[in-house]
MITOR-40332 format. One record per residue (C-alpha): residue in three letters; x, y, z. Coordinates in steps of 0.5 Angstrom, whole numbers, padded with zeros to 4 digits, always signed. Layout:
MITOR-40332
ALAXYZ;...
END
This chain:
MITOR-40332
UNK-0020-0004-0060;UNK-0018-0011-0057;UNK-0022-0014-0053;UNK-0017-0013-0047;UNK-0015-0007-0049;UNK-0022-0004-0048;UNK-0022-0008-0041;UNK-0016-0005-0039;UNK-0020+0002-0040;UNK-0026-0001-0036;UNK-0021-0003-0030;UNK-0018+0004-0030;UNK-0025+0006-0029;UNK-0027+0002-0023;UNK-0020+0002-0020;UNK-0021+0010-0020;UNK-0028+0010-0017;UNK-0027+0006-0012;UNK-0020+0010-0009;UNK-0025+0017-0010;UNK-0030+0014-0006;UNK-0026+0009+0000;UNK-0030+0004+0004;UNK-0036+0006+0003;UNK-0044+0004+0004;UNK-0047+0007-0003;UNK-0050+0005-0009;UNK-0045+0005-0016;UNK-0049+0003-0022;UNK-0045+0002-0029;UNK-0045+0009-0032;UNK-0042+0012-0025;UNK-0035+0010-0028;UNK-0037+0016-0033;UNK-0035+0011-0039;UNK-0037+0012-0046;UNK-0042+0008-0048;UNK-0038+0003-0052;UNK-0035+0001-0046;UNK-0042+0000-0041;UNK-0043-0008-0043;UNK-0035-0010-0040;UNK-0036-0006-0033;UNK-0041-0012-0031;UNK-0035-0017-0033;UNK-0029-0013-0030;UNK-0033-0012-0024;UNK-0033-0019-0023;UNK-0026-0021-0025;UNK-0024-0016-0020;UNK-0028-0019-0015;UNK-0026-0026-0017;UNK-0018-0024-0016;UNK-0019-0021-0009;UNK-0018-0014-0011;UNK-0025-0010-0010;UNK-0031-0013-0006;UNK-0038-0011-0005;UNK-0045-0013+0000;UNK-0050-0014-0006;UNK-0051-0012-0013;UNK-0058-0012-0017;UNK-0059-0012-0024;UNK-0064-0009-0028;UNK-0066-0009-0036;UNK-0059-0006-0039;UNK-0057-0004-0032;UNK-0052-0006-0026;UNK-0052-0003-0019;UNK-0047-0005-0014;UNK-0048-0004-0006;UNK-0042-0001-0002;UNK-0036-0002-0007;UNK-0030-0003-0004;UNK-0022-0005-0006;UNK-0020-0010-0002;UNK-0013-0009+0002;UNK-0010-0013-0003;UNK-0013-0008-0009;UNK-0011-0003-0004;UNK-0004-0005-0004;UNK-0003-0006-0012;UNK-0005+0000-0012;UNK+0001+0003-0008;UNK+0006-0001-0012;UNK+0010+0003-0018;UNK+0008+0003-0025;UNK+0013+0004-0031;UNK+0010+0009-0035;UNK+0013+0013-0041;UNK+0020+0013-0037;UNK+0017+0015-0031;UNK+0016+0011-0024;UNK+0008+0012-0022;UNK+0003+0009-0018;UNK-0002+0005-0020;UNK-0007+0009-0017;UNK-0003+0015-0020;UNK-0004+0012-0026;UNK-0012+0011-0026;UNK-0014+0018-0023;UNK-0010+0022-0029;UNK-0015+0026-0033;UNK-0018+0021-0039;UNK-0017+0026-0044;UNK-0009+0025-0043;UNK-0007+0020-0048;UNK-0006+0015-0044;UNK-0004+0007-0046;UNK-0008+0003-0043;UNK-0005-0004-0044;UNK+0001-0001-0038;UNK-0005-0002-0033;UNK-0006-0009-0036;UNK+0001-0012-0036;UNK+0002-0009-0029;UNK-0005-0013-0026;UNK-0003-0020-0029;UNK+0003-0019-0027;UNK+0002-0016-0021;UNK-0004-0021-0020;UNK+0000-0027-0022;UNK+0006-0025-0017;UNK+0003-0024-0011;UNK-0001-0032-0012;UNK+0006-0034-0013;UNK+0008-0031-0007;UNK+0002-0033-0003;UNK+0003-0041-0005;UNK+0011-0041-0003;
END
């Protein structure tokens, strides 16, 4: 699997959570995006990637040895809008927060979930410096 490939997996994870749970005051450590094992070193990284593209924030984080916790764990009104824009899957038009919350055991190709942030990512800065 390609390193994006695997982020865009980990990105749909936390986006997931994020909806599930709203604004919110609690603690979300890494395991709580319910990923495998394989995933667990890129949640930290996408997190931080999400939060430097303006689309999650949080209050405060700590890390222990393996281990990261994330102190209220929010999407941004920016997140919450890019997950109400539409998302063209196998022929049919999905939201991206329809998208995130499908059953992981769906086949599901997750490289959709990537194209639609860097896009949708890169056109909402371009909107914003015109």
């Amino acid at each position: 699997m390609k390193a994006l490939e695997k982020n865009a997996i980990v990105i749909s994870a936390i986006l997931a959570k994020l909806l599930d749970i709203g604004i919110n005051t609690e603690m979300v450590n890494h395991v709580d995006f319910k990923l495998d094992e394989e995933f667990l070193d890129t949640v930290e990284p996408c997190m931080n990637w999400l939060a430097n593209e303006g689309i999650v924030t949080w209050s405060n984080t700590a890390h222990t040895m393996g281990s990261w916790t994330w102190l209220g764990p929010t999407l941004t009104s920016r997140g919450i809008a890019i997950m109400g824009a539409k998302l063209e899957v196998d022929g049919k038009s999905v939201t991206v927060a329809e998208y995130v919350v499908q059953p992981k055991n769906q086949n599901r190709d997750f490289s959709a979930i990537g194209d639609f942030l860097g896009s949708a990512i890169g056109g909402f800065a371009k909107s914003m410096s015109s």
